[in-house]
C-alpha positions as CSV (number, residue, x, y, z in Angstrom):
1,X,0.0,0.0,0.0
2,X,1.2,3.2,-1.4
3,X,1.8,6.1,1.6
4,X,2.3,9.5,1.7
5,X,3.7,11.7,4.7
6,X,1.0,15.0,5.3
7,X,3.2,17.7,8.0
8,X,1.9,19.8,10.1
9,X,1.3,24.0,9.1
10,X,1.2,26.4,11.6
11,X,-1.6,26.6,14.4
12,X,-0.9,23.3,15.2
13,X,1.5,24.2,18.1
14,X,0.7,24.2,21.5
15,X,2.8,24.0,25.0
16,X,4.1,20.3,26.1
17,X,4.0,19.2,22.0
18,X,6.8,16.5,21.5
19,X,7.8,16.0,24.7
20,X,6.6,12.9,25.4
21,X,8.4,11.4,22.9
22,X,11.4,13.7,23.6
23,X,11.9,12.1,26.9
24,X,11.9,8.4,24.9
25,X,13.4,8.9,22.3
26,X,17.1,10.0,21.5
27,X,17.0,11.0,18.3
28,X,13.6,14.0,19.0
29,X,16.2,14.8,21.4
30,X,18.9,15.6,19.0
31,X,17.0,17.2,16.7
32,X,16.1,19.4,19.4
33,X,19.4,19.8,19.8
34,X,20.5,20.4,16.6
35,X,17.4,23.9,15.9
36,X,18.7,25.2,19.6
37,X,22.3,25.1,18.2
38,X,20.9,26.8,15.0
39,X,18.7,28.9,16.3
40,X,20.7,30.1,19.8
41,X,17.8,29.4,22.3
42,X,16.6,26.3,23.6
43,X,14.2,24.8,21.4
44,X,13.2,22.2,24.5
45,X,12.1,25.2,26.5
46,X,10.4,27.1,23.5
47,X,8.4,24.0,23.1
48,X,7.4,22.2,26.6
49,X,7.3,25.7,29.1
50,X,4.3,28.1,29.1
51,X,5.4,31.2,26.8
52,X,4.2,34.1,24.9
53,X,6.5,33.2,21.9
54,X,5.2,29.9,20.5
55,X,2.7,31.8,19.1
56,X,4.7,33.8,17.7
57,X,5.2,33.5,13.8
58,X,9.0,33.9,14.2
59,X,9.0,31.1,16.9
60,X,6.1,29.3,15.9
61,X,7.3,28.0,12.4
62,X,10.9,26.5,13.3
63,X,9.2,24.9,16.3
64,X,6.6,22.8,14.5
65,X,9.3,22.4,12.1
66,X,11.3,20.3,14.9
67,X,9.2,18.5,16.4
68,X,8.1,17.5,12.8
69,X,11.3,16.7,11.5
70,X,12.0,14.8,14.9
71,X,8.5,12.2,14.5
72,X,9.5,11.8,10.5
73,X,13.2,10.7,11.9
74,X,11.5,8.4,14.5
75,X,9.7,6.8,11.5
76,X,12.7,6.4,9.4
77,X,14.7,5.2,11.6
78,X,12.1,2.2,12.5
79,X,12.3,1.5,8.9
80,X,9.2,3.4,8.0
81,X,9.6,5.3,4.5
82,X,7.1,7.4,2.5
83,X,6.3,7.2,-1.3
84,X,5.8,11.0,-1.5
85,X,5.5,13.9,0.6
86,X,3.3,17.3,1.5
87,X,2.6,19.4,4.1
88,X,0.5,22.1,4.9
89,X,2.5,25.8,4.1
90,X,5.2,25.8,6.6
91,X,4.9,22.0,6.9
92,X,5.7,22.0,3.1
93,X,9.4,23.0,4.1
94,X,9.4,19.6,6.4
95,X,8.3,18.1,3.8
96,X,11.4,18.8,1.9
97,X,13.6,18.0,4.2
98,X,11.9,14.2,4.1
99,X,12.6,14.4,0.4
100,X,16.1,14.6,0.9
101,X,16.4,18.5,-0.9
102,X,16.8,20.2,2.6
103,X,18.6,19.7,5.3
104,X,17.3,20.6,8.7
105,X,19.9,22.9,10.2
106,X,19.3,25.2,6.8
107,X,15.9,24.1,6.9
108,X,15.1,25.4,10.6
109,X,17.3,28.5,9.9
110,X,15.4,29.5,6.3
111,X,11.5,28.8,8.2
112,X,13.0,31.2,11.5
113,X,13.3,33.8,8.7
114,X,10.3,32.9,7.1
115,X,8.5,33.2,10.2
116,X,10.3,37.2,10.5
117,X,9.6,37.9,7.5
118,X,5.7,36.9,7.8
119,X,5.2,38.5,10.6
120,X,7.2,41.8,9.9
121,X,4.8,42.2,6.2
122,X,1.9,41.3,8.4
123,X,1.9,42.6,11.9
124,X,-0.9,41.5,14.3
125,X,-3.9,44.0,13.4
126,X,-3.8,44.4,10.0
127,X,-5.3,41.4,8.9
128,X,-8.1,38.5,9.7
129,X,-8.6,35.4,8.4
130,X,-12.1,33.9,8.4
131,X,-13.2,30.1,7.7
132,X,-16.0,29.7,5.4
133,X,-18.3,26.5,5.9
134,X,-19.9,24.7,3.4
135,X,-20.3,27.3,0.9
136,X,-19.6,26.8,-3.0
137,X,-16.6,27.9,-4.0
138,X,-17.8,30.3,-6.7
139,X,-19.6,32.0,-4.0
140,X,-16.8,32.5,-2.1
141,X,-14.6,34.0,-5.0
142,X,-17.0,35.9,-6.4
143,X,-17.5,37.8,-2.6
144,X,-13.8,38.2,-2.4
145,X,-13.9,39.9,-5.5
146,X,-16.5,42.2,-4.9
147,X,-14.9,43.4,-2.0
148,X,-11.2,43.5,-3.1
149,X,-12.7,47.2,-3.9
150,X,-12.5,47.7,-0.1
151,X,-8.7,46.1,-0.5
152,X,-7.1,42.8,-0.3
153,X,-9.0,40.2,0.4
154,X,-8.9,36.2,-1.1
155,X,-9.1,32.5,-1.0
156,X,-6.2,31.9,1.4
157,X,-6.8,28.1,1.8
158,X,-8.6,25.6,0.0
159,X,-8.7,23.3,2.7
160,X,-11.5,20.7,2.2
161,X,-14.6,21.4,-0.6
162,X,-16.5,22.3,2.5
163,X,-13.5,24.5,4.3
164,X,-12.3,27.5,2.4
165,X,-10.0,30.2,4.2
166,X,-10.2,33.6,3.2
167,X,-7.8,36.4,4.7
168,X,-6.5,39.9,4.0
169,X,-7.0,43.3,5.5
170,X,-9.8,43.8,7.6
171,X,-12.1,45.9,6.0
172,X,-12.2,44.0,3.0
173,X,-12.6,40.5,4.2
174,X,-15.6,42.2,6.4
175,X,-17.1,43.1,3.7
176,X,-17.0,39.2,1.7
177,X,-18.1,38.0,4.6
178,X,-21.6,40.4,4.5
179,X,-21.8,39.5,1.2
180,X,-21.1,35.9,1.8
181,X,-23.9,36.4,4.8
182,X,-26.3,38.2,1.9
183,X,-25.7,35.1,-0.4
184,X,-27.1,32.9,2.3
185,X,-23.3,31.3,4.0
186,X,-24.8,30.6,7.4
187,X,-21.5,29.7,8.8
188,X,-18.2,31.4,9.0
189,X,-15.6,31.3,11.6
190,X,-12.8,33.6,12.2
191,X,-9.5,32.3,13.2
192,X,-7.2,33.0,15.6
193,X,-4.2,33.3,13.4
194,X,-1.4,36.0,13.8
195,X,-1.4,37.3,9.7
196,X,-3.5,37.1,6.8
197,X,-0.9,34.7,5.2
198,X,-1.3,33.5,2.1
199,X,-2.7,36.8,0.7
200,X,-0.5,39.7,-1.4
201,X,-0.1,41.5,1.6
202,X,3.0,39.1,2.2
203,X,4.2,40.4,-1.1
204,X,7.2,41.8,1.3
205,X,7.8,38.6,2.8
206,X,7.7,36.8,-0.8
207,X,10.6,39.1,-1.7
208,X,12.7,38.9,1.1
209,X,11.8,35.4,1.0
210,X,13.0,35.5,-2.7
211,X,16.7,36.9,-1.5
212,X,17.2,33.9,1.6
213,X,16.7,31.3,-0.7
214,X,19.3,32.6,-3.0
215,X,21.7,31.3,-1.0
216,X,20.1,27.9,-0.2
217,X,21.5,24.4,-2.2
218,X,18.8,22.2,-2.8
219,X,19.6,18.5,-3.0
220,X,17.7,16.1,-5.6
221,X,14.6,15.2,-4.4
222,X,14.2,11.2,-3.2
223,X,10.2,11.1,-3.0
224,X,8.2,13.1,-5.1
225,X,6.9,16.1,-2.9
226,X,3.6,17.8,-3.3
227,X,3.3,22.1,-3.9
228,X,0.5,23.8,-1.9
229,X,0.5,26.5,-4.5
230,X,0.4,24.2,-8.1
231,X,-1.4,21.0,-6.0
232,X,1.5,19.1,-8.5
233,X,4.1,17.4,-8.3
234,X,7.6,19.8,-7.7
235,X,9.5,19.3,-10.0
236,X,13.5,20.2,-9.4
237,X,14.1,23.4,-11.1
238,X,11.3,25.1,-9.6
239,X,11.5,24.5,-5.4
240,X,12.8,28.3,-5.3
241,X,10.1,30.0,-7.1
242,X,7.0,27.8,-5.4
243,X,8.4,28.5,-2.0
244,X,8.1,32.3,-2.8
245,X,5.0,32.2,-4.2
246,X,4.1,30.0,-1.3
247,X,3.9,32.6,1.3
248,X,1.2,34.9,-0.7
249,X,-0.3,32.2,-3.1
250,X,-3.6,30.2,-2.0
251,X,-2.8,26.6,0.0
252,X,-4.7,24.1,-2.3
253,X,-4.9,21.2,-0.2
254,X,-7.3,19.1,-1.4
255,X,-6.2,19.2,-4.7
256,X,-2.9,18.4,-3.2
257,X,-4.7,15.3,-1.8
258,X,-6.6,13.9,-5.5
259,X,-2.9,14.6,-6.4
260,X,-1.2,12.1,-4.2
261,X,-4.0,9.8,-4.7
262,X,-3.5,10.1,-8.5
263,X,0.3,9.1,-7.8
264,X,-1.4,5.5,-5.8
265,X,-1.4,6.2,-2.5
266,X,-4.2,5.1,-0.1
267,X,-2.7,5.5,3.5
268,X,-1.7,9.2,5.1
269,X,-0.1,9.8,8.1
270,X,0.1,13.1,9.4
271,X,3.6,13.6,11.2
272,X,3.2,16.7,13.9
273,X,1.2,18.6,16.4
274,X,-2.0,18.3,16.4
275,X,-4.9,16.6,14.1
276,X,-6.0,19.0,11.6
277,X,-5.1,17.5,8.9
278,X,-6.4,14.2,10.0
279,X,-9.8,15.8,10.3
280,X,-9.5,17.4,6.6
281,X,-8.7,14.0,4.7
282,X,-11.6,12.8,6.5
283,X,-13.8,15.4,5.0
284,X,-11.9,15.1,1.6
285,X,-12.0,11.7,1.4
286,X,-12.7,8.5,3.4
287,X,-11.4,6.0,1.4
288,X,-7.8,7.1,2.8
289,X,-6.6,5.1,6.0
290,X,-5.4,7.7,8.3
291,X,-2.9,7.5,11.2
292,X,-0.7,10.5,12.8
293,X,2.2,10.5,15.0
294,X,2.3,12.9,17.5
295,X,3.1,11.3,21.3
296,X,3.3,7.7,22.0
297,X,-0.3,6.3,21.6
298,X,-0.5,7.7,18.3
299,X,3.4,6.3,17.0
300,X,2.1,2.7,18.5
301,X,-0.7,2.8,16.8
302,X,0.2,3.9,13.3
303,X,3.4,1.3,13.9
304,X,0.4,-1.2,14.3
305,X,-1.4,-0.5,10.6
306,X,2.1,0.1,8.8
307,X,3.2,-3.5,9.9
């Protein structure tokens, strides 16, 4: 049975994540080790003590990018492998580093950037982000468009066909959502997210973005690995460009999902914090057997189907 590795994006984190298996396992621990020496603070701190910063973007992102990394080196060094590879936005760069084109000490220093750069273009304030629920995605677009006269406002993330993100300034994502409201969308959450990512008002962040990875070397990829922004396979040539366009280009996630299923896969497990992206595949499609690793229970268990 074909299977893919799905990471963990950002608002997954939470105090205490990985630590159970950090105290197992020596080889969480290292890679703990190896972001604190990178990074110069203590990731094991950042991640297990109650803090203001883990919700910040500039700590948030290499954080869930460790403990990622960590439960995908767990795997592989049990002898689990994947067949392909995706993640959602920042999981995306762990998702290269299981691919064999990144390795983590530049991958945990790029995302630390990332995560600067993100939240500099964005400050807290200047943006919202709203979920909209079971709404047709021509609705939704044609809103956002409507209101872009207000200012920036768009699909941010095209979670599951019943999910749909849409973020950018304030004012303007108001206004889709009273048209959304006037087109009869009875349901639409806002999120408690730091930024509007995934809009053009991280146009800055693309750019700088643009510069850091000038000076990244990208190793051939192992496994094919899924883009957000395309929903396709990446192909070599192009890693630099998607990433950029990453941070203020739509995440199509389902899509990303036909995709790997298109390639033959028919198991998933989500390697991170958290279950979100468990509780999209359900929505996107059941046929998929779904596991996670994210503590003990869950690594046992997904051991259990994989042998």
């Amino acid at each position: 049975m074909k299977t893919a590795f799905l990471f963990s994006g950002q608002g997954a984190q939470y105090v205490g994540m990985g630590q159970e298996l950090f105290d197992q396992e020596e080889i969480v621990r290292q890679t703990f080790d190896e972001a604190s020496d990178v990074l110069g603070y203590d990731m094991a701190e950042l991640c297990f003590t109650e803090n203001e910063r883990l919700n910040q973007t500039e700590y948030t992102q290499p954080a869930i990018l460790t403990v990622s990394v960590a439960f995908w080196r767990l795997l592989e060094a049990k002898g689990y492998h994947a067949d392909a590879v995706a993640g959602l936005s920042l999981g995306e760069y762990t998702a290269l580093v299981a691919s064999g084109a990144l390795d983590f000490k530049t991958a945990v220093a790029l995302v630390a950037k990332r995560g600067s750069y993100m939240a500099t273009a964005a400050p807290q304030g200047t943006g919202k982000m709203v979920a909209v629920m079971n709404a047709p995605i021509e609705t939704i677009e044609e809103a956002c468009k409507q209101a872009s006269e207000r200012g920036i406002v768009s699909p941010a993330n095209y979670n599951t066909p019943q999910q749909i993100v849409i973020g950018g300034e304030v004012v303007a994502v108001d206004e889709a959502v009273e048209r959304l409201k006037e087109a009869g969308v009875k349901r639409m959450i806002p999120l408690n997210v730091s930024g509007p990512f995934h809009t053009a008002l991280l146009k800055p962040a693309a750019d700088k973005l643009k510069v850091a990875l000038e000076e990244v070397t990208f190793n051939e990829m192992t496994v094919p690995v899924i883009s957000n922004t395309t929903a396709q396979v990446m192909q070599q040539d192009e890693i630099k460009e998607l990433l950029e366009r990453q941070v203020m280009s739509p995440v199509r996630f389902y899509e990303s999902v036909a995709t790997l299923k298109e390639l033959g896969v028919e198991r998933i497990i989500e390697i991170g914090p958290g279950k979100v992206l468990s509780g999209f595949i359900k929505k996107i499609d059941k046929t998929l057997v779904m596991s996670r690793v994210e503590d003990s229970n869950t690594l046992q268990e997904t051991e259990a189907g994989l042998s």
